[in-house]
N, C-alpha and C positions, 0 to 999 in steps of 0.2 A: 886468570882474569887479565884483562888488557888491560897497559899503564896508567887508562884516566881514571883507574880505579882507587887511584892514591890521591884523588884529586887534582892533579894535572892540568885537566881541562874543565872548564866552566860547565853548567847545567844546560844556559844557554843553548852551548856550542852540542851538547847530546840531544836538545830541544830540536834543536838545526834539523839535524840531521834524520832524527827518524822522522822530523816531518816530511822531512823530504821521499822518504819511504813508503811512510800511509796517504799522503796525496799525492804520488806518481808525479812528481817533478816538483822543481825549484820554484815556478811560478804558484802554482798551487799554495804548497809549502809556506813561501811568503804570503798569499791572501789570508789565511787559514791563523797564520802567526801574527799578523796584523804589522810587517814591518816589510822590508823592501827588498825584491829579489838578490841585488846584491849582496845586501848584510845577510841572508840566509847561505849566499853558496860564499861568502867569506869564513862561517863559521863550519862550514862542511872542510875547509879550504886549510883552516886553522888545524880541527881534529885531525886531518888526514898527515898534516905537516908534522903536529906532533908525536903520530903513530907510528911516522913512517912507511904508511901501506895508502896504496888507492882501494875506497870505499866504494866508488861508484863508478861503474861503465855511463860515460856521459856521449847524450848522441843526441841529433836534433829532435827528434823523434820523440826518444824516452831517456829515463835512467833505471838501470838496473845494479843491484850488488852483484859487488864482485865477490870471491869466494871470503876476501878479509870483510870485508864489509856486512855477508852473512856473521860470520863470528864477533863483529864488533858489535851489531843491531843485539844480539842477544844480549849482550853483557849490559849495553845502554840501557836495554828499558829493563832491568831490574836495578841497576841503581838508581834512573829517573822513577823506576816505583819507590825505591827505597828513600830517595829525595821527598817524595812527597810532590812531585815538580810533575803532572802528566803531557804527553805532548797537547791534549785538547786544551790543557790551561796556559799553556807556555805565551809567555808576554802579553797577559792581556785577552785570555781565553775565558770561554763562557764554560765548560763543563769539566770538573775534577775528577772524572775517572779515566782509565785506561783504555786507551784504541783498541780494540781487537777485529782484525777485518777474516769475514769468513767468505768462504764462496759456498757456492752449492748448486747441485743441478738443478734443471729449472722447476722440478715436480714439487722440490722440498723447501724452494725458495716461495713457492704460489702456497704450496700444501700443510708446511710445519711452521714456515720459520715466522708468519705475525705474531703465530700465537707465542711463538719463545721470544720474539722482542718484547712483548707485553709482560711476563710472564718473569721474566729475569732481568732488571735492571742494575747489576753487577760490573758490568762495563759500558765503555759507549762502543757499540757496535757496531760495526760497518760491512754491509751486505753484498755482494754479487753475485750473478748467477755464471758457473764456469762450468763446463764439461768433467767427466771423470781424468781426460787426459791434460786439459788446461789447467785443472786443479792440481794436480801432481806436478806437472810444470811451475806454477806459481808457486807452489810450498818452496821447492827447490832456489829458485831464484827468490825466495822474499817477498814478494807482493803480497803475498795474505799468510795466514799465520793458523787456520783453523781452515778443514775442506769438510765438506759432508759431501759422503758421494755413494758409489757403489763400488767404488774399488776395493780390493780386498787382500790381505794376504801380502802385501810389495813389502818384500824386506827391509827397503831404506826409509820408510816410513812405519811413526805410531800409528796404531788402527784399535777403535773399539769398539764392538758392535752395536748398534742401537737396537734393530729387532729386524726381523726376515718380514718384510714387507709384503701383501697380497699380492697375484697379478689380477688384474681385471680385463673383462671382455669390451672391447670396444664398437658398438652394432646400430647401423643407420635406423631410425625410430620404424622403418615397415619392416624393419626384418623380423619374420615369421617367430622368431625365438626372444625378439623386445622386451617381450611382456612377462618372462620368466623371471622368478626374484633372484635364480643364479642362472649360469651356463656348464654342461658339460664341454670340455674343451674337443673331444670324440666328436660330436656337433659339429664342428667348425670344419672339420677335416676337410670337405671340398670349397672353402671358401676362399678367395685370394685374400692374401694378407698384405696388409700395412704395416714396415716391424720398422723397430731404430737403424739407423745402420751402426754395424757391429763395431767399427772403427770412432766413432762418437759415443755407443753404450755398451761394449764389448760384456759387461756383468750382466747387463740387464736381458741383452738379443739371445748370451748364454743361456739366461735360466728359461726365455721363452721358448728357446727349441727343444731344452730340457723335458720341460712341462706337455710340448706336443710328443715327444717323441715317448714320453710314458701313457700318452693318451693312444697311441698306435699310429702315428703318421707324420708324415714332415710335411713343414707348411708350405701351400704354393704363395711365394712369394713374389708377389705383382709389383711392388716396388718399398722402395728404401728411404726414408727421411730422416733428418737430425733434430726435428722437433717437435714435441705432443701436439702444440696447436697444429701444425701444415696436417701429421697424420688425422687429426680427428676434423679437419676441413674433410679428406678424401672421404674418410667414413661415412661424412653428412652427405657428400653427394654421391652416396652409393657405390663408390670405385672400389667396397672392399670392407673388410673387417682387421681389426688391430686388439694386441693385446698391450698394456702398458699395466705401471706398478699405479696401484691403488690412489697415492696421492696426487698423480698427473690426470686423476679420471674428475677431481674435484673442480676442474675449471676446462668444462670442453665445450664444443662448439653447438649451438640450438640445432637439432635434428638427430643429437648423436643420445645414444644409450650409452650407462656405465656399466656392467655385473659382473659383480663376483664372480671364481670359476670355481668349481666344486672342489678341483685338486687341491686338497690343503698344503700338497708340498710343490705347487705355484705360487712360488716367492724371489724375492731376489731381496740380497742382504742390504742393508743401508748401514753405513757406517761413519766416526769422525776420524778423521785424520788429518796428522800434524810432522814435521820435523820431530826426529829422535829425540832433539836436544829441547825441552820444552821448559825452561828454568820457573816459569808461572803456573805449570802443570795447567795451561790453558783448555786444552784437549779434553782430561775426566771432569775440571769445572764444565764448561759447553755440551761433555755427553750426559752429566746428571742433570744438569738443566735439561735437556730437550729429552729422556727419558721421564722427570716429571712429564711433560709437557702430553708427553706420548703418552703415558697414563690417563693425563684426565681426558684425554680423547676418546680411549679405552682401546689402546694400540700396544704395541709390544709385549715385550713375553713378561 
C-alpha cells in the first residue's frame, strides 16, 4: 500500500484528488468540493510531492491517470472509505456514500439501468453511456470504475455474466410479418438489413450473423450504423429491417415494430466489467444488484 497509508497525508489532500478523477478535471472537482480551483490542484500538488510519482497527465483539454496515479486512486478510496470521509461529502458535501461511476451501452443505460438506480441506493452513482470499446478504454485509464457492456472473455479484465440477452426483430409497422407475436429469422433472408457496425458492437453484429447464419443465410447488408435510434429511424422509413438486443427495442422510433425471433439461441451476452484489481469488490456488489433487477423484470437465467 502506498506511503499515505501511515498517515502521511491529510484526508483532504485524498478528497483532492479523486475528485479530481470522478468529475474529469480540477475545475469540476473544486465546484463539486465547494472550494477554489487552486486549493484543489495544490492538494493534488502536495500528494504527488509526497509520493514522489506524477498522478495525473495534465493537458488543457483533460486530465487523465497516469499508470502511478491508477495504483494510488485505488488505495485512496479505500482508506477515504475507511476514513468514513467520502469524495461526495468532502468539505462541505451533501451526500455520504461512495462515487461509483459506471458506463454502459446505450440499450442498457435507456433499458436496465433507472430501474437499478431506483432499486439500489448503495452508492451514489454516476451514469454514462460508453461503447463496448470506450468502456474498456475508460476502465483502463480510470475514468469510470464499473462497465456494462457486451464485451466478453478480455483477459486484463474482470467479467461476470448477467444473462444472454434476446435478439429482436426490427420491422417498419406495413411489413407483411408486423402483426406476428414473433419472427422466424429464415423470413427475413431477402430483406436488406440495418446492423451495428461491427467495429462499435463487434459482440453484438457477432451473434447477429451467428443467428442468421443458423437460420440458412447471410444478411444483405444495406448499410451500417453506431446507434439504435439512427437504425430504427431507417426501419420507420422503410429503408430496411434490423435486428438488435431486446433492451434497445424498448425505446424505438413511432412506425417501427419490436419481435422476438423464434431462435432461442439469438442472444448476445451482457456482462459487468471492472479492473482486476477491485479492492470494493464493486463489480459482484453492481452485478447482484442489476441481476435482482433483472429478475423482477422476469429476465435472465
Amino acid at each position: 500500500m502506498t506511503r499515505f497509508a501511515s498517515g502521511l497525508s491529510s484526508p483532504e489532500d485524498l478528497l483532492c484528488f479523486l475528485a479530481v478523477i470522478d468529475h474529469d478535471g480540477f475545475t469540476r472537482a473544486a465546484e463539486r468540493l465547494g472550494i477554489s480551483q487552486p486549493a484543489v490542484s495544490q492538494s493534488v500538488r502536495r500528494l504527488e510531492d509526497l509520493l514522489g510519482v506524477v498522478l495525473l497527465e495534465r493537458s488543457a483539454r483533460q486530465v487523465k491517470l497516469t499508470a502511478a496515479g491508477h495504483a494510488v486512486a485505488l488505495d485512496a478510496r479505500v482508506i477515504v472509505a475507511l476514513l468514513g470521509q467520502l469524495p461526495e461529502t468532502a468539505i462541505g458535501g451533501r451526500d455520504d456514500r461512495a462515487v461509483v461511476r459506471i458506463a454502459a451501452v446505450t440499450s442498457v443505460v435507456s433499458g436496465l439501468m433507472p430501474a437499478f438506480l431506483k432499486h439500489d441506493q448503495s452508492y451514489s452513482y454516476q451514469l454514462r453511456g460508453l461503447s463496448q470499446n470506450d468502456q474498456r478504454a475508460a476502465l483502463h485509464n480510470g475514468t469510470i470504475d464499473i462497465g456494462i457492456s457486451r464485451s466478453w472473455n478480455e483477459p486484463d479484465l474482470f467479467h461476470t455474466l448477467l444473462f444472454k440477452e434476446p435478439l429482436y426483430a426490427l420491422l417498419p409497422e406495413g411489413h407483411p410479418l408486423a402483426t406476428a407475436p414473433s419472427v422466424k429469422l429464415a423470413d427475413l433472408a431477402r430483406e436488406r438489413f440495418v446492423l451495428f457496425a461491427r467495429d462499435a458492437a463487434p459482440v453484438a453484429f457477432d451473434a447477429i450473423m451467428s443467428a442468421c447464419q443458423r437460420a440458412g443465410f447471410s444478411p444483405r447488408i444495406g448499410q451500417v450504423e453506431r446507434s439504435e435510434q439512427v437504425m430504427s429511424g431507417i426501419v420507420a422509413g422503410g429503408l430496411g429491417v434490423s435486428i438488435i438486443p431486446r433492451m434497445a427495442s424498448i425505446v424505438v422510433t413511432a412506425g417501427v415494430v419490436a419481435l422476438p425471433l423464434t431462435d432461442r439461441q439469438a442472444v448476445t451476452p451482457l456482462a459487468v466489467i471492472a479492473p482486476p484489481a477491485d479492492p470494493r469488490h464493486l463489480a459482484r456488489h453492481v452485478a447482484a444488484q442489476l441481476r435482482e433487477v433483472l429478475a423482477l423484470q422476469g429476465l435472465g437465467s
